[in-house]
Structure formats: structure tokens, C-alpha cells
C-alpha positions as CSV (number, residue, x, y, z in Angstrom):
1,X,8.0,-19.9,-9.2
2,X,11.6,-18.9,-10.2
3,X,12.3,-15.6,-11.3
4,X,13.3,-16.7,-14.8
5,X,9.4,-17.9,-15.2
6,X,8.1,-14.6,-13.7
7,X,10.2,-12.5,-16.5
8,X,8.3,-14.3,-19.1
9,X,4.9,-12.8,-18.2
10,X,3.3,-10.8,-20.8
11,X,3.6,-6.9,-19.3
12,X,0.5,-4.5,-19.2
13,X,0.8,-1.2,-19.9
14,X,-1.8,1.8,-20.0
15,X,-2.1,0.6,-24.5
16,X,-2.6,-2.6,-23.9
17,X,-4.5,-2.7,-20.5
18,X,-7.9,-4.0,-20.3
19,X,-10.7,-1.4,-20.2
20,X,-13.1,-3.2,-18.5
21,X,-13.5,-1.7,-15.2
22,X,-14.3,-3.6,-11.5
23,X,-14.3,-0.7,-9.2
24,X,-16.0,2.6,-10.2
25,X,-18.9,4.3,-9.3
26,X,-17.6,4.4,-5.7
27,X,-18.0,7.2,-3.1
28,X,-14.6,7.8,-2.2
29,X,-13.2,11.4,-1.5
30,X,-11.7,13.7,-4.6
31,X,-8.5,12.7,-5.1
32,X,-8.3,9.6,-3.4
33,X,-5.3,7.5,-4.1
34,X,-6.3,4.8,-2.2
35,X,-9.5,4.2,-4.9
36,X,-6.7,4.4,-7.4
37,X,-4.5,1.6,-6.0
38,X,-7.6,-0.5,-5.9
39,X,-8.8,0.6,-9.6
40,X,-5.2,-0.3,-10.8
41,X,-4.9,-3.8,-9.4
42,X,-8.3,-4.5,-10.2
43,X,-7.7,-4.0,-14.0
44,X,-4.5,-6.3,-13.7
45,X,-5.7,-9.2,-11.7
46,X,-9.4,-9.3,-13.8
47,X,-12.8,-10.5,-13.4
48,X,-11.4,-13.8,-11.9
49,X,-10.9,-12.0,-8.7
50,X,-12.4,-12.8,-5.2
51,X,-11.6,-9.6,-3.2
52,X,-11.5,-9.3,0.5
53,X,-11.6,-5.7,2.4
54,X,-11.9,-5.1,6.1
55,X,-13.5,-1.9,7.5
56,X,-11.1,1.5,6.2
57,X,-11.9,3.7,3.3
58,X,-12.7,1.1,0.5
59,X,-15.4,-0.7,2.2
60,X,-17.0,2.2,3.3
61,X,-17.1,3.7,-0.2
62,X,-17.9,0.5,-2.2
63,X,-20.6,-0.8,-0.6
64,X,-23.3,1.6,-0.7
65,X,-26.1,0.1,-1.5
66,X,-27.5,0.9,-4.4
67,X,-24.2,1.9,-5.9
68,X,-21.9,-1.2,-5.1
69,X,-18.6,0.2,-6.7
70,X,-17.2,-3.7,-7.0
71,X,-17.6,-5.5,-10.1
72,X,-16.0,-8.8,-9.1
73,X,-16.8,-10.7,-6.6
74,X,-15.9,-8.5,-2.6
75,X,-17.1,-8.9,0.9
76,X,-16.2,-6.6,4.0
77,X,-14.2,-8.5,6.6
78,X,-13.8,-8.2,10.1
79,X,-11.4,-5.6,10.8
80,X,-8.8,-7.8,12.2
81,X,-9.3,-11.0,10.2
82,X,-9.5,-10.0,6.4
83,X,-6.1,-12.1,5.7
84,X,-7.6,-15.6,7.4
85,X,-10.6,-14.6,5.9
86,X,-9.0,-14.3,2.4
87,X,-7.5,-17.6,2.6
88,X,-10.6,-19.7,3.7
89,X,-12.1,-18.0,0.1
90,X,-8.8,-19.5,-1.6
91,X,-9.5,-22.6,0.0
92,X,-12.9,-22.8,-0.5
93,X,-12.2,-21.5,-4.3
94,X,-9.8,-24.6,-4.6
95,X,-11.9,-27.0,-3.0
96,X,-14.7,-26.4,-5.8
97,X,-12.3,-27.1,-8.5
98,X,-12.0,-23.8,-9.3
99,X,-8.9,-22.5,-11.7
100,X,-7.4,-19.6,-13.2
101,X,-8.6,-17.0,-10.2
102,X,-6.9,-15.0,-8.0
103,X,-8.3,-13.8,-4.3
104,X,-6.8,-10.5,-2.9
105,X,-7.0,-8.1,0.5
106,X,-7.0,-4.5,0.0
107,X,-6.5,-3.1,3.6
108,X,-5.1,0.3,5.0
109,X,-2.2,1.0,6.8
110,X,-4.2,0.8,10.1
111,X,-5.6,-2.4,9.6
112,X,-2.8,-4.0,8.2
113,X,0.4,-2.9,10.6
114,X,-1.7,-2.4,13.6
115,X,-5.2,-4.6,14.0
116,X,-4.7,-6.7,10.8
117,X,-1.4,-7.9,11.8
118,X,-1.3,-11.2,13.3
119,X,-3.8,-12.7,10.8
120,X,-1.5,-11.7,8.2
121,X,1.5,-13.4,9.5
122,X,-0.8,-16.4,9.7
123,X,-1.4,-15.9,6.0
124,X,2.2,-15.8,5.1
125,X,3.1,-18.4,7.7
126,X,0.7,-20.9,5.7
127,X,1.8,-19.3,2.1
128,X,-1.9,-19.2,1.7
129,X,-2.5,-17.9,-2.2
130,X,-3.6,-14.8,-1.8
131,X,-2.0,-11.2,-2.7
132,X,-2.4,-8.5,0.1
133,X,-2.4,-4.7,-1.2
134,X,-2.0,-2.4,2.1
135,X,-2.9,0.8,0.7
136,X,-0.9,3.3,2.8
137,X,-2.2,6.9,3.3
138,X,-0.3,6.6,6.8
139,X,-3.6,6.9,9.0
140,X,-6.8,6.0,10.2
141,X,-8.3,8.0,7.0
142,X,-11.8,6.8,7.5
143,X,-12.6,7.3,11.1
144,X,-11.3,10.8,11.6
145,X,-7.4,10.6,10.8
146,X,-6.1,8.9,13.2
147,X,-2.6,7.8,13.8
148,X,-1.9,4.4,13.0
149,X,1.7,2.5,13.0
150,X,2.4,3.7,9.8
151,X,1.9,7.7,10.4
152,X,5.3,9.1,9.8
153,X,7.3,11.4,12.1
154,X,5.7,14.9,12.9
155,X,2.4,14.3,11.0
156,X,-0.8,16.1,12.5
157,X,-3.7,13.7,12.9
158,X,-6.3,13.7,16.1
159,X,-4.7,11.7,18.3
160,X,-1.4,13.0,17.9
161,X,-1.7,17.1,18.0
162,X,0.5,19.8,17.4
163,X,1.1,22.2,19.9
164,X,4.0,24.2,21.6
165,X,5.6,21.5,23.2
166,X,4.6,18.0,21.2
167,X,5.1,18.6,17.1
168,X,2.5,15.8,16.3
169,X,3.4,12.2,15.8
170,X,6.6,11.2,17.8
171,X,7.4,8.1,16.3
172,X,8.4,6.9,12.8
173,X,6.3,4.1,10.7
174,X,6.9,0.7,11.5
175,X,9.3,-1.2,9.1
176,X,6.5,-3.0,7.3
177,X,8.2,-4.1,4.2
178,X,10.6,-5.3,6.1
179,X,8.6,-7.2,8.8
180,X,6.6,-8.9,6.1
181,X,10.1,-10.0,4.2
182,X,11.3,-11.6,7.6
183,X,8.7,-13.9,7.3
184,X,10.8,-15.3,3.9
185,X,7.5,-14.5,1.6
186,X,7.5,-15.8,-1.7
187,X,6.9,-12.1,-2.9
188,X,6.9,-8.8,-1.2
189,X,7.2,-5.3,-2.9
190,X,6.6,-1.7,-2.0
191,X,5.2,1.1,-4.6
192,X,3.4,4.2,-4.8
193,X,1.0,5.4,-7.3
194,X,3.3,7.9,-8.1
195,X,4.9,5.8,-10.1
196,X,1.8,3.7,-11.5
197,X,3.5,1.7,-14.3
198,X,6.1,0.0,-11.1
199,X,2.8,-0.5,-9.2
200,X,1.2,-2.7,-12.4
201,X,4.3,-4.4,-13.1
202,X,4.5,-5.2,-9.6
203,X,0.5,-6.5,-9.0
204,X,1.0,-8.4,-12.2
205,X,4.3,-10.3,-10.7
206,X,2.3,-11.3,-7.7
207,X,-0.8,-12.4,-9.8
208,X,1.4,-15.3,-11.4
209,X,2.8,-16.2,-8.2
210,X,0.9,-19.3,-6.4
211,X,0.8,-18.3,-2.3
212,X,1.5,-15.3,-0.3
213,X,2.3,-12.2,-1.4
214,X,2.5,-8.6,-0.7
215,X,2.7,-5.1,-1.6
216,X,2.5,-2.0,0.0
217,X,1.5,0.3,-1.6
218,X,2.0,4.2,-0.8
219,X,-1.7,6.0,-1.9
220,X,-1.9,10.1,-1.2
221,X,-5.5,11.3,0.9
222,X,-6.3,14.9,0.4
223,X,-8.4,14.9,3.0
224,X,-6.2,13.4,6.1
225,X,-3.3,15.6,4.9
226,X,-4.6,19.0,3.8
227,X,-3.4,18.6,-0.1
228,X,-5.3,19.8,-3.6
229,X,-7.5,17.0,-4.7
230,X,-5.9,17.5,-7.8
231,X,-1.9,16.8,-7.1
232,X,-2.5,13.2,-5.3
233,X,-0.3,11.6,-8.3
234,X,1.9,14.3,-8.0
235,X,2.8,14.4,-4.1
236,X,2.8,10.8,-4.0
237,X,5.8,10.9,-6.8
238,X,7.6,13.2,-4.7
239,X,7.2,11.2,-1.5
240,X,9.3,8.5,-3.2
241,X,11.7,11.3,-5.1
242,X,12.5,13.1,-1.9
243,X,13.2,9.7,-0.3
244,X,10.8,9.4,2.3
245,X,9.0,6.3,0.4
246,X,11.3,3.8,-1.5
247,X,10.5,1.5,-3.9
248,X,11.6,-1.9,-3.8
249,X,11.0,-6.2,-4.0
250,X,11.5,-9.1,-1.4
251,X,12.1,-12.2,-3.4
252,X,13.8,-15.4,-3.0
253,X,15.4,-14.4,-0.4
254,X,16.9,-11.1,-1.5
255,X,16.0,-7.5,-1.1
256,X,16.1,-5.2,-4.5
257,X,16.1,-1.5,-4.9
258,X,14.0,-0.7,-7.7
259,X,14.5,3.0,-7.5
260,X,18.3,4.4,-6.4
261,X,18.5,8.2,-6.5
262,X,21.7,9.6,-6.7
263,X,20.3,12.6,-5.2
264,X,17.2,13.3,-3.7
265,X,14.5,16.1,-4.5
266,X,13.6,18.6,-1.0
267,X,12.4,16.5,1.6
268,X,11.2,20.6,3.1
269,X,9.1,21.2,0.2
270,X,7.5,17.4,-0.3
271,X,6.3,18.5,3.8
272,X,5.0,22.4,3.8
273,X,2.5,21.6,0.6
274,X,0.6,19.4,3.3
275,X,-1.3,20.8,6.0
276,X,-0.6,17.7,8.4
277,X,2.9,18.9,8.5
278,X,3.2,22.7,8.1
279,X,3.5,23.0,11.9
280,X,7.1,21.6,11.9
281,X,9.8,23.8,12.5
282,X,13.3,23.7,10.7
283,X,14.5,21.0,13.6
284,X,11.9,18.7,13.2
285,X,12.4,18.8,9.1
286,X,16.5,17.8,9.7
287,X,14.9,14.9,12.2
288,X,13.1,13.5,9.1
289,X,16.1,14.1,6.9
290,X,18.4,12.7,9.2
291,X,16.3,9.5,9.5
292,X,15.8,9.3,5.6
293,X,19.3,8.9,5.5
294,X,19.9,6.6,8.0
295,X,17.4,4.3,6.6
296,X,18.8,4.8,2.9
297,X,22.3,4.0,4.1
298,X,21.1,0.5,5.3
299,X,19.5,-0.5,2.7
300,X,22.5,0.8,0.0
301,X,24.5,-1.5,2.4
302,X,22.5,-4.3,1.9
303,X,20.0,-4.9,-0.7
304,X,21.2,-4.9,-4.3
305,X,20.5,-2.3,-6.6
């Protein structure tokens, strides 16, 4: 599909959005941002959705029986294998003559980077049609906050503490975005819900798209990092104004910055309002900075804007 076809799709916006719903009623903690990234995509993609979800946060809080918080058709997938999994229900969709559906993953940043890996390159390798949402709230939220490869620098969690000598996490999250764009996907995107009307626009591109495609998507836990349950919108809008998240699409070929600051809100306030990171001193703030900009200066460099 040529981007000249994808700009004709009709856009949704909050007025003209469906308000049918296909995941409420689900357990999920106050606040949860990743229950919004699946309740957003949900609406866009529609009742013509087979959804696939390994063990994390969503599976656990959407099916407990009697309150089973999916209303299109979902299944809890092996931890590792929710992308091969996801594409036998494609093919098994297609092979019943089935039309005008769409099958999707929603997975967390722990199963997707770390144990979900390999079957998703699979996935991509094959341009299977299915859309994979990694839901990022940068740990292994539903087991007891654990890091995972997508836990950012300094961040608190149980198997990275903080103490005198070790300041929590010592390694930065893995280049996802750009790991899954080295595989020459037909569609790749980062967002945040943040910024929900970006996240829609970009669910919606990869809904009209036939095989694989991907968007990580950054969602705020109040729980795994010590925020009000009632600024998860709010501190996941800074995380991309400060810099620390960027927004941006992988297509044919090319890299786009959807989002290019000229100047970038406080990276040290965006950190002390969470309780993951208010043990880092002034030295380990100007580590993240220092990285931030690093990161920002490659991609200025290279991807268009």
C-alpha cells in the first residue's frame, strides 16, 4: 500500500469515533495507561478484531471470569509465542474466507523486547497481517516490577535496587523502534498516550495496511512508578515533551519524526514526580540528559522531519 492510498483513509477523531466499547469492565489498576492503549485501538480497529495477548497486565485483568473485559474475539497466548500465534489466527481467518477483519497483539515491553522477541521477527520476517501494539510501561508491571529490556536508565524496580553504590537500572532501553524497522516492516510507529489523537491516527494507518506492522506505544503505570493515578495522561505527555520518548513512523523505507521540539521541557522534573526515580542524584539526571541528546542528534541527522 503506497502512502498516497494510506492518506485517503477517512480519520477518526474523539466526534466521530465509535462509541461502541470492546474492552471495559476490566480489573486493571487506577490509572493504567496500558488499559487505555488497548481501549483506544480497540475502538479504531472494531468488532472485526481477533485479538491476541500473552501473559502481562491485560490478560490478567481481562480475563476474570465472570467479568471478561474483551468484547471481540481474545485469547491469552503463550508468553513467548503471541506473534506466531497471532498469525496462525490470520491464517486460519483467511483460510475460512473470511474478509474485512483485522487480528492484533497487545503485549508489554517485557514480552515483546525480551521473551516475545524472536516470534515477532518471525512475524515480520513472513509480513504475516497482523498489527502488534507493545504497550510500554518500561517493566515487568504485572509480576512485581521487574526490569525488562525496555526499563530506562536509573529506574527503581526489584531486580535492579537503589542503594549507595548501584542507582537502579544501569542500562538504557533497547532500540526497539529501531530494531523492528531493520527488519524493512511495511509499517512501524512509536506513540504515547500522551498524545492520544497521534496514537489513533497511527492504529488507524496500520489497520488499512495488509501484513506486519507495529507500534510501540509508550502507556504510564502508577503503580510500577510511584505516580498519582490521576496524571497517567499527563506524565506520559511529558515523557515525550522532555524528550525521553519520541514520536515517530518507519515506512517504506524511511524514518519520520512526527514530533521535533525545538526545545525540550525539564527532563529533572518529568523524573522526581516518580518514585522509581527520586533516588537519582544531580549526576545520574545529566547521564539521562546527555543520552537524550545523543539519541536526538542521530535521529535529526537522519530521519526527515
Amino acid at each position: 500500500m503506497t502512502n498516497d492510498t494510506v492518506l485517503k483513509i477517512p480519520r477518526i477523531t474523539p466526534k466521530n469515533m465509535t462509541e461502541k466499547e470492546f474492552f471495559y469492565g476490566h480489573k486493571a489498576c487506577a490509572g493504567c495507561g496500558g488499559s487505555v492503549a488497548v481501549r483506544l485501538a480497540l475502538k479504531v480497529l472494531g468488532e472485526r478484531t481477533y485479538t491476541a495477548l500473552p501473559a502481562g497486565c491485560m490478560a490478567a485483568v481481562g480475563f476474570i471470569f465472570p467479568q471478561m473485559a474483551f468484547n471481540t474475539n481474545a485469547l491469552i497466548t503463550t508468553f513467548p509465542g503471541v506473534a506466531s500465534m497471532a498469525s496462525g489466527i490470520a491464517a486460519g481467518a483467511k483460510a475460512l474466507g473470511q474478509k474485512d477483519f483485522k487480528t492484533v497483539c497487545f503485549a508489554g515491553d517485557g514480552g515483546t523486547a525480551d521473551i516475545g522477541l524472536q516470534a515477532l521477527s518471525g512475524m515480520i520476517d513472513r509480513d504475516d497481517d497482523v498489527l502488534y501494539i507493545c504497550y510500554d510501561n518500561e517493566a515487568y508491571m504485572n509480576t512485581g516490577i521487574q526490569k525488562s529490556g525496555l526499563t530506562p536508565y536509573g529506574t527503581l524496580t526489584t531486580t535492579t535496587p537503589a542503594g549507595k553504590n548501584i542507582h537502579g537500572t544501569k542500562t538504557n532501553k533497547k532500540n526497539l523502534f529501531e530494531i523492528i524497522a531493520a527488519h524493512d516492516i511495511k509499517y512501524a510507529a512509536t506513540a504515547s498516550i500522551g498524545y492520544p489523537q497521534d496514537y489513533i491516527n497511527k492504529v488507524n494507518k496500520a489497520k488499512h495496511i495488509k501484513g506486519a506492522t507495529f507500534i510501540h506505544v509508550y502507556a504510564s503505570c502508577p503503580t510500577g512508578w510511584g505516580t498519582p493515578t490521576n496524571t497517567s495522561i499527563e506524565i506520559a505527555r511529558e515523557a515525550v515533551d522532555c524528550g525521553l520518548i519520541f514520536l515517530a513512523e518507519y515506512q517504506n523505507g524511511d524514518y519520520k519524526l512526527n514530533k521535533n521540539p525545538k526545545e525540550f521541557k525539564s527532563v529533572k522534573e518529568y523524573l522526581t514526580k516518580q518514585g522509581r526515580f527520586k533516588h537519582m542524584t544531580d549526576a545520574d539526571i545529566e547521564q539521562v540528559i546527555a543520552y537524550r541528546d545523543m539519541k536526538w542528534e542521530r535521529m535529526r541527522r537522519n530521519w526527515n522531519s
